[in-house]
MARBA-3410 file (N, C-alpha, C, O; in Angstrom, 1 decimal):
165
0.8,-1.2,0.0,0.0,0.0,0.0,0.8,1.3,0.0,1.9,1.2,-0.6 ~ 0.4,2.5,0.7,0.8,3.5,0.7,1.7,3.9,2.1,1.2,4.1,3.2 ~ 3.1,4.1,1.8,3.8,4.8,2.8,3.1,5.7,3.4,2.6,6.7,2.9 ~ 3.1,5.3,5.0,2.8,6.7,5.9,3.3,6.7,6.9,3.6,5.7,7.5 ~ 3.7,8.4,7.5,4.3,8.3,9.0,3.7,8.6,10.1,3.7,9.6,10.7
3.0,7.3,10.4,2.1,6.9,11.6,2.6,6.7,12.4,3.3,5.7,12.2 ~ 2.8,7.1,13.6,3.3,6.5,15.1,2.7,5.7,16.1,2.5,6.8,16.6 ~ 2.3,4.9,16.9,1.3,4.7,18.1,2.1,4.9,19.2,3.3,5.1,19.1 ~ 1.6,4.9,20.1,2.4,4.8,21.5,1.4,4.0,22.2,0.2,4.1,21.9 ~ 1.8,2.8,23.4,0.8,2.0,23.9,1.5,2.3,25.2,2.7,2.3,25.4
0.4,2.6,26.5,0.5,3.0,27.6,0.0,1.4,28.4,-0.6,1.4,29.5 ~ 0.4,0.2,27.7,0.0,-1.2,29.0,-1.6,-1.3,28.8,-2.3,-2.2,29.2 ~ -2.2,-0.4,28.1,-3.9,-1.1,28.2,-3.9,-0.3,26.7,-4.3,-1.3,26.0 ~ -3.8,0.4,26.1,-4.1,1.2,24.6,-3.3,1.6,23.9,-2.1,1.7,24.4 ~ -3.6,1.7,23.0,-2.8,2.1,22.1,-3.0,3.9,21.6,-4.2,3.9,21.5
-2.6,5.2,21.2,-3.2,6.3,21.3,-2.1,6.6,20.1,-0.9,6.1,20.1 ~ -2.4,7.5,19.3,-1.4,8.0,18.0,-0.4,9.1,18.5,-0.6,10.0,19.3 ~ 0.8,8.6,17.9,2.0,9.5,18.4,2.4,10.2,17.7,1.6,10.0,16.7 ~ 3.5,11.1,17.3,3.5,12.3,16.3,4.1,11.5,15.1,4.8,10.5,15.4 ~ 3.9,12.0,13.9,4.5,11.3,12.3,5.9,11.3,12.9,6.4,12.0,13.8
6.7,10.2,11.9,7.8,10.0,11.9,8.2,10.9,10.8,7.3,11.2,10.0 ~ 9.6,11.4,10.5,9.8,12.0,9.4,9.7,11.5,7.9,9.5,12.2,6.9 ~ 10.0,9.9,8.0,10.2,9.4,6.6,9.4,8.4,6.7,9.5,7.5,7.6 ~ 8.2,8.4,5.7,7.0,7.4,5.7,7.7,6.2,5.4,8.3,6.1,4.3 ~ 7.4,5.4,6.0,8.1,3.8,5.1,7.2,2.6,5.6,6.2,2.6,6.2
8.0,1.5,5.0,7.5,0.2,5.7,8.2,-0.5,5.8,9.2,-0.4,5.1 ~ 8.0,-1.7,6.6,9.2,-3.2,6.7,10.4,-2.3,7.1,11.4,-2.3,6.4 ~ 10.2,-1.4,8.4,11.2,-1.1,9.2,11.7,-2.4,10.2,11.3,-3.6,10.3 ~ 12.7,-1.6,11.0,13.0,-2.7,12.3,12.0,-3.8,12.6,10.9,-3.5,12.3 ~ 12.4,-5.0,13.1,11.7,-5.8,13.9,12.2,-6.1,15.3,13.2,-6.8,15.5
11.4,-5.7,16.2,11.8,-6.4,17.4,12.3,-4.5,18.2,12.6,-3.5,17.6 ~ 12.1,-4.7,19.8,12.3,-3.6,20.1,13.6,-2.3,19.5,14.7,-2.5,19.0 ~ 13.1,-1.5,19.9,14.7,-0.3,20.0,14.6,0.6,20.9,14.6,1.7,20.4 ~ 14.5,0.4,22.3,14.4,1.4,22.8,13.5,1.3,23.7,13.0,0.2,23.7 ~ 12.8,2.4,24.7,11.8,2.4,24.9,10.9,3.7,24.2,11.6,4.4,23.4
9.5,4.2,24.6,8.9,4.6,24.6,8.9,6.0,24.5,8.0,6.8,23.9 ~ 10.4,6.5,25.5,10.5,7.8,25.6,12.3,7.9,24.9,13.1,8.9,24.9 ~ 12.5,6.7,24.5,14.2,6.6,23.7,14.0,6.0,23.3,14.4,4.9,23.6 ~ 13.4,6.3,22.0,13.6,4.6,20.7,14.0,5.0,19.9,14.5,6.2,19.9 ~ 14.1,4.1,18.7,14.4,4.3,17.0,13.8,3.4,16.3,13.3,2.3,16.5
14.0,4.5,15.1,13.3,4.0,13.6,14.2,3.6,12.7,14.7,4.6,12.2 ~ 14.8,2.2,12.2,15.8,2.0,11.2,15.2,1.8,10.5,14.1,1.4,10.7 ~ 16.2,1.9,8.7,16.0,1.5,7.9,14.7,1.6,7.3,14.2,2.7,7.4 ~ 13.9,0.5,6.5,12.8,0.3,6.0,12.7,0.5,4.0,13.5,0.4,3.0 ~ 11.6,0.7,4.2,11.5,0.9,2.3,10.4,2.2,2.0,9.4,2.2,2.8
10.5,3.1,1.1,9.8,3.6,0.5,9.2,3.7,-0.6,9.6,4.8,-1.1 ~ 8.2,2.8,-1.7,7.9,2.5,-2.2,8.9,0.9,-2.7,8.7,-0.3,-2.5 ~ 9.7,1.5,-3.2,10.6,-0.2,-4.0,11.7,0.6,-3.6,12.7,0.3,-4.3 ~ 12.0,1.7,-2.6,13.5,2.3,-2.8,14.1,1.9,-0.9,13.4,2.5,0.0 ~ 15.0,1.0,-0.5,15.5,0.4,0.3,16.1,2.1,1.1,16.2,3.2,0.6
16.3,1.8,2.4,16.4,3.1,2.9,17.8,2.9,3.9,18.2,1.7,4.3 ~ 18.4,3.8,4.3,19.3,3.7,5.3,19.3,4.5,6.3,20.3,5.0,6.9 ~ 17.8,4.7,6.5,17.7,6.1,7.6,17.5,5.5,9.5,17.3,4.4,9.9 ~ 17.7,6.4,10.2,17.6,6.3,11.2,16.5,7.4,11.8,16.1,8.2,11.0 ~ 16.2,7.4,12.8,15.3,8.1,13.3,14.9,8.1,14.8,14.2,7.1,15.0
15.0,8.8,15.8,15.1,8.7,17.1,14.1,9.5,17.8,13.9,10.7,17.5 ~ 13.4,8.8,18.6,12.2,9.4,19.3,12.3,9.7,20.7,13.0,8.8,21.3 ~ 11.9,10.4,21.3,12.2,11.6,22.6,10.8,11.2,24.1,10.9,11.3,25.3 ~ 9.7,10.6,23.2,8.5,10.1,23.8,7.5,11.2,23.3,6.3,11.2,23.6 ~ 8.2,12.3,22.2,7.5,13.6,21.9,7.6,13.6,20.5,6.5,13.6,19.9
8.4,13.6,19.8,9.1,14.3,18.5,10.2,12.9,17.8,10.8,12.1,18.4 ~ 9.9,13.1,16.5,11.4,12.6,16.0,11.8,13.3,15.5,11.3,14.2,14.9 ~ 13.3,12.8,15.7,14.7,13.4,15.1,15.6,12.6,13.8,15.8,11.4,13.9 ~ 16.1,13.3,13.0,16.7,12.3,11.8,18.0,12.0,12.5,18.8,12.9,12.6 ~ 18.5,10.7,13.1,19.9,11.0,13.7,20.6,9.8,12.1,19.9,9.5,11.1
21.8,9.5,12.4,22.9,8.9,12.1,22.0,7.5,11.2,21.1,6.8,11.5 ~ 23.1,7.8,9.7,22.5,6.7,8.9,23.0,5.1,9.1,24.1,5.0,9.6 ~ 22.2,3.9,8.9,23.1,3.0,8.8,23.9,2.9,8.1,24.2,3.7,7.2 ~ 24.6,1.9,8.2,26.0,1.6,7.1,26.0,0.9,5.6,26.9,0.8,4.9 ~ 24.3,0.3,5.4,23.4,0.0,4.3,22.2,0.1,4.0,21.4,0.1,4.9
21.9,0.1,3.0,20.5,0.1,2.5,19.5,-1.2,2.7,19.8,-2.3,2.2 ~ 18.3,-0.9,3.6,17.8,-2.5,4.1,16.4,-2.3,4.4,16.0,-1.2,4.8 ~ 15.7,-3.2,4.3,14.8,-3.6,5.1,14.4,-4.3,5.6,15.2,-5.3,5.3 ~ 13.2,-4.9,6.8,12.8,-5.9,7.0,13.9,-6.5,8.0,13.8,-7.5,8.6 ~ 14.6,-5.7,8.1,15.9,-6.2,9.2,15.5,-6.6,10.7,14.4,-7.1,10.8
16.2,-6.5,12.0,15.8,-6.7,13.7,16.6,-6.1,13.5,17.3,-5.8,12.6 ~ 16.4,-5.8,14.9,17.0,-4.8,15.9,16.3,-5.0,17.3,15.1,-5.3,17.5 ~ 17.5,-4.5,18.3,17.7,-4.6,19.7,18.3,-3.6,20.4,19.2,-3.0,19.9 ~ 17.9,-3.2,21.6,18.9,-2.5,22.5,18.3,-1.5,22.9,17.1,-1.7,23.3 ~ 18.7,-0.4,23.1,18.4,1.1,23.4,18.6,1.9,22.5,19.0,1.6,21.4
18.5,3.6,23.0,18.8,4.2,22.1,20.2,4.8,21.6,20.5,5.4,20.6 ~ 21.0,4.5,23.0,22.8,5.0,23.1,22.9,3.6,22.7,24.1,3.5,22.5 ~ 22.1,2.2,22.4,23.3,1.4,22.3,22.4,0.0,21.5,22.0,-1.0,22.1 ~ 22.4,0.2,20.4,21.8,-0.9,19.6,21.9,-1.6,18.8,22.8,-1.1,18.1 ~ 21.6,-2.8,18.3,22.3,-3.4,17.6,21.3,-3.8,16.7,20.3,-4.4,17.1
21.6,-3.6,15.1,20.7,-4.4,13.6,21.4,-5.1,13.3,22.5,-5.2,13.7 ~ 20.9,-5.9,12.3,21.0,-6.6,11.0,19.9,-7.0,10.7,18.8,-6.6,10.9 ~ 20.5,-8.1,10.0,20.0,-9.4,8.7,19.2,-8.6,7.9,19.3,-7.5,8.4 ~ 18.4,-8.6,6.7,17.5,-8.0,6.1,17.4,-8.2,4.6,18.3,-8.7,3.9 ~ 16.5,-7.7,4.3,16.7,-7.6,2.8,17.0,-6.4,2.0,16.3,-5.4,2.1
18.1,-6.4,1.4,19.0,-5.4,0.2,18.7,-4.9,-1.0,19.4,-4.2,-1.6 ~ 17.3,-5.4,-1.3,16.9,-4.7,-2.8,17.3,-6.4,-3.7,18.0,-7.3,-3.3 ~ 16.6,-6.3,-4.7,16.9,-7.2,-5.6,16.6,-7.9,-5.4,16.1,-7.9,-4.3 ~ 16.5,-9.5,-6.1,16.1,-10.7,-6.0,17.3,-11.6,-5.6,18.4,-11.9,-6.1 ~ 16.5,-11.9,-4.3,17.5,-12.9,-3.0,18.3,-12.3,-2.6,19.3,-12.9,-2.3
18.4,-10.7,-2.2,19.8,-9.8,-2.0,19.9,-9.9,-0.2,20.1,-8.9,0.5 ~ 19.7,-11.3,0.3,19.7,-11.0,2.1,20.9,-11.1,2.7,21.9,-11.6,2.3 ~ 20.5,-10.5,3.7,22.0,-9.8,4.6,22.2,-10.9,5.6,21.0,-11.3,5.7 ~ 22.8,-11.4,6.3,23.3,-11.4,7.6,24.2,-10.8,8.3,24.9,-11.4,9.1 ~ 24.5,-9.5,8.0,25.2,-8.8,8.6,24.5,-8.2,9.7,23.4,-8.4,9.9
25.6,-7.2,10.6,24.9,-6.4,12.0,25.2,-4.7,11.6,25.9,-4.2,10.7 ~ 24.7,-4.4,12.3,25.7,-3.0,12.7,25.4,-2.5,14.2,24.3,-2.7,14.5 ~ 26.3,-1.9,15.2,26.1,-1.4,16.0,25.6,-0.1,16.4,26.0,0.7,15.5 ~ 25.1,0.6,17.2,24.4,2.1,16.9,25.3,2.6,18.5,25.4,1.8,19.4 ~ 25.8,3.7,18.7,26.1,4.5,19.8,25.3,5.4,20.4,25.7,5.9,21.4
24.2,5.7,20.0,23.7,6.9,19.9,23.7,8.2,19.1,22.9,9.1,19.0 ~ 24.9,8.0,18.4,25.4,9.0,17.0,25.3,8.5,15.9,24.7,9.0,15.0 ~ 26.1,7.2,15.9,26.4,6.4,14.4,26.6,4.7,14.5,26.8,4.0,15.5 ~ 26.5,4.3,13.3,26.4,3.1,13.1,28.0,2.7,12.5,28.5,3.3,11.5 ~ 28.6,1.7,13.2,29.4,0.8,12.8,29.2,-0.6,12.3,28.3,-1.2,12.8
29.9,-1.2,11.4,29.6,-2.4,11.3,30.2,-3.7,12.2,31.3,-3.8,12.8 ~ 29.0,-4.6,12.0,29.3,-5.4,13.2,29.6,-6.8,12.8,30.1,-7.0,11.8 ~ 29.2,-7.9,13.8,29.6,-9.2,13.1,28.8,-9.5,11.9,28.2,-8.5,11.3 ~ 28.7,-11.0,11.3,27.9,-11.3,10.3,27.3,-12.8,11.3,28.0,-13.5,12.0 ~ 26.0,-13.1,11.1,25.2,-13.8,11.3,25.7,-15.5,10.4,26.7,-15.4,9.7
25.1,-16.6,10.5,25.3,-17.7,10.1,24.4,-17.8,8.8,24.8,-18.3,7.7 ~ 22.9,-17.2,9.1,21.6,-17.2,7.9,21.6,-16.0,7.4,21.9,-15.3,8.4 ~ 21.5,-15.2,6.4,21.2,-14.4,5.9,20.2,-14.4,5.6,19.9,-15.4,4.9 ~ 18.8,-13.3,6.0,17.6,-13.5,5.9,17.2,-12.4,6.3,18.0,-11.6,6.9 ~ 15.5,-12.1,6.0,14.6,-10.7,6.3,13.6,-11.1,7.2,13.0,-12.2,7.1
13.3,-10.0,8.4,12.2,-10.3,9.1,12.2,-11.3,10.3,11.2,-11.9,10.8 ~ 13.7,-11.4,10.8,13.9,-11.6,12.1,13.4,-10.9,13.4,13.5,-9.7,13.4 ~ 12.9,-11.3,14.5,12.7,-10.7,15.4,14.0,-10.7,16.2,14.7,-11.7,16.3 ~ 14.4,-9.5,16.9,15.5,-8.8,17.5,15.5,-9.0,19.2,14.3,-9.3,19.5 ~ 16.4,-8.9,20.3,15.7,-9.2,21.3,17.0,-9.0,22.1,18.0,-9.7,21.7
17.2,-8.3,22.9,18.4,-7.8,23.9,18.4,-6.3,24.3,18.0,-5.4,23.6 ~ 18.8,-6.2,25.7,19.0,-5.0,26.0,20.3,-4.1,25.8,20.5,-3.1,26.6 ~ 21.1,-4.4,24.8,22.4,-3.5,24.3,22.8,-4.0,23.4,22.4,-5.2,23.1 ~ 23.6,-3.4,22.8,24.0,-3.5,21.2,25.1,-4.3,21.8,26.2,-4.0,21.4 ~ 25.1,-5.5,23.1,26.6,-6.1,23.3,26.2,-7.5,23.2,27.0,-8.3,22.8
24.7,-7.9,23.7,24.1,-9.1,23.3,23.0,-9.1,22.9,22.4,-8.0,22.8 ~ 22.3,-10.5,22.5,21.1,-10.2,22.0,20.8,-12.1,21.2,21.6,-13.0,21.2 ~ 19.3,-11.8,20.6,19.2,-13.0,19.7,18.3,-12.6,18.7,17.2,-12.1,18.9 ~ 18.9,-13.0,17.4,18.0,-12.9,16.2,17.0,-14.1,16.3,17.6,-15.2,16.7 ~ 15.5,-14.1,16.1,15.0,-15.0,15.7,14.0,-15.4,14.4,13.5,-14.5,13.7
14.0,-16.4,14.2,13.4,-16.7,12.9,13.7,-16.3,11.6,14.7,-16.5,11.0 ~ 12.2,-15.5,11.0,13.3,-15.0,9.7,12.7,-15.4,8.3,11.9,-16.2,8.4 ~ 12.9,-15.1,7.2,12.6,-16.1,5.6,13.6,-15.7,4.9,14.3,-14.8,5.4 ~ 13.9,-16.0,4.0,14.7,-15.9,2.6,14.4,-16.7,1.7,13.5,-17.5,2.2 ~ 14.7,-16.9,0.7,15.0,-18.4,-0.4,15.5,-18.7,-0.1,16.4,-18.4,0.6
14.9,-20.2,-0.6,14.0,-20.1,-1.4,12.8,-20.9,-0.8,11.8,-21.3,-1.5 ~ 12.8,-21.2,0.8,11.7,-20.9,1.4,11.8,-20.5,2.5,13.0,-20.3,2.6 ~ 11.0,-20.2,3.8,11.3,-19.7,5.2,12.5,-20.4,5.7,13.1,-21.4,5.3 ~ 12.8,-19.7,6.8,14.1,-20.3,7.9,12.6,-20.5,9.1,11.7,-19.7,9.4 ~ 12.6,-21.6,9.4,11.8,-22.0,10.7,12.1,-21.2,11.7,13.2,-20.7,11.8
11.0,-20.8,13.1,11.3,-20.2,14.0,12.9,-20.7,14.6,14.0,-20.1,14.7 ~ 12.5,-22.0,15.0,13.9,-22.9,15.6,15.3,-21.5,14.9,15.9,-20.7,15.7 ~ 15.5,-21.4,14.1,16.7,-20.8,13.3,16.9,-19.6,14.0,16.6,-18.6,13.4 ~ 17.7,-19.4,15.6,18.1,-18.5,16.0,19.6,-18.3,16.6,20.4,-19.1,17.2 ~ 19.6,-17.2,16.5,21.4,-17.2,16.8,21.6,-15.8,17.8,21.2,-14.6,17.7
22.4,-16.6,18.8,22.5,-15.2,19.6,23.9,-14.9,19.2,24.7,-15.5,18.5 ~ 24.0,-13.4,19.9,25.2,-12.5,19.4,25.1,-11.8,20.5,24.2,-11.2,21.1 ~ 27.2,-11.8,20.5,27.4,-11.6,21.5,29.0,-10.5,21.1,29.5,-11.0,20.1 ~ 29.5,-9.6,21.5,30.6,-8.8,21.0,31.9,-9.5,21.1,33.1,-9.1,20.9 ~ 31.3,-11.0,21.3,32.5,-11.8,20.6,32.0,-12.6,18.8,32.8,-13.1,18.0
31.1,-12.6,18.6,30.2,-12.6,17.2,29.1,-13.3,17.8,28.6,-12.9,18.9 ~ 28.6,-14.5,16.8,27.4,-14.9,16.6,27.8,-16.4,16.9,28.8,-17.0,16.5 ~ 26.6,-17.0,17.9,26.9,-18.4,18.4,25.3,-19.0,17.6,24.3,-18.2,17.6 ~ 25.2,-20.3,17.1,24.2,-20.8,17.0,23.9,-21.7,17.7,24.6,-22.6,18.2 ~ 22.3,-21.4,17.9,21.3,-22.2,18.9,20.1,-23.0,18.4,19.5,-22.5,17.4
19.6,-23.8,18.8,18.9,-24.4,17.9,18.1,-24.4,19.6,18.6,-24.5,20.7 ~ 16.8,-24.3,19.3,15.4,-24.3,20.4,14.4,-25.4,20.0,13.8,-25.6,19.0 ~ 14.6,-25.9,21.2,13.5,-27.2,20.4,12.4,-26.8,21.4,12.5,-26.0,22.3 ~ 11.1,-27.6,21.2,9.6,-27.1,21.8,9.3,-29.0,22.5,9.6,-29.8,21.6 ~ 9.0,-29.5,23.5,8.4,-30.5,23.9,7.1,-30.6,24.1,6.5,-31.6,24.5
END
């Protein structure tokens, strides 16, 4: 459909509209960044054009901060707002998926380890860009099952396999 810069904010029982973000997109981040009154907006797509923006919220306003280090969508992400960590995602093109990371300081984005799966639409999950775990995920040339997660750690990426009884 149509790009728009919708916000919500959810207060534990509702959900209530929060101010536009600056850059309408979709298939941003997955998985937290932040809280409520310190988050971010990575990456995403606007129409078919792959984005490298960032975008940081106050609990009031966003601000355009520090780009990532690629063009992506559909990526995860974890952490806060001084200290977070992306990857995996999709790059434009046909089968173009990342397993790469990058780290966020609060200013800027460095690049980080590389993941074992390359894939889009991982859910993200840690409280600092020092650990964390990608989960799940698809690429070609069919899905990565939930099982397919890998934690990461600022020594790289260890694989885990979750089984269910």
């Amino acid at each position: 459909g149509t790009d728009t810069p919708v916000s919500a904010e959810y207060n534990g029982t509702a959900w209530t509209a929060g101010n536009p973000v600056i850059t309408a997109r979709r298939d941003v981040n997955k998985g937290p960044a932040g809280t409520q009154t310190a988050a971010l907006l990575i990456d995403g797509r606007v129409a078919t054009t792959h984005q490298s923006v960032t975008e940081e919220y106050d609990g009031t306003c966003w601000a355009t901060a520090g780009s990532t280090t690629a063009t992506m969508r559909g990526g995860m992400c974890f952490g806060i707002q001084t200290s977070a960590l992306a990857g995996f995602g999709h790059q434009g093109g046909q089968g173009n998926y990342s397993a790469a990371s990058q780290t966020y300081d609060g200013t800027s984005w460095t690049g980080g380890a590389t993941g074992n799966w390359a894939r889009e639409m991982p859910v993200g999950s840690g409280a600092t860009n020092t650990s964390g775990l990608a989960i799940g995920g698809a690429s070609p040339p069919g899905p990565i099952t939930p099982g397919a997660t890998e934690e990461y750690s600022t020594t790289g990426t260890v694989v885990k396999t979750i089984t269910t009884s």
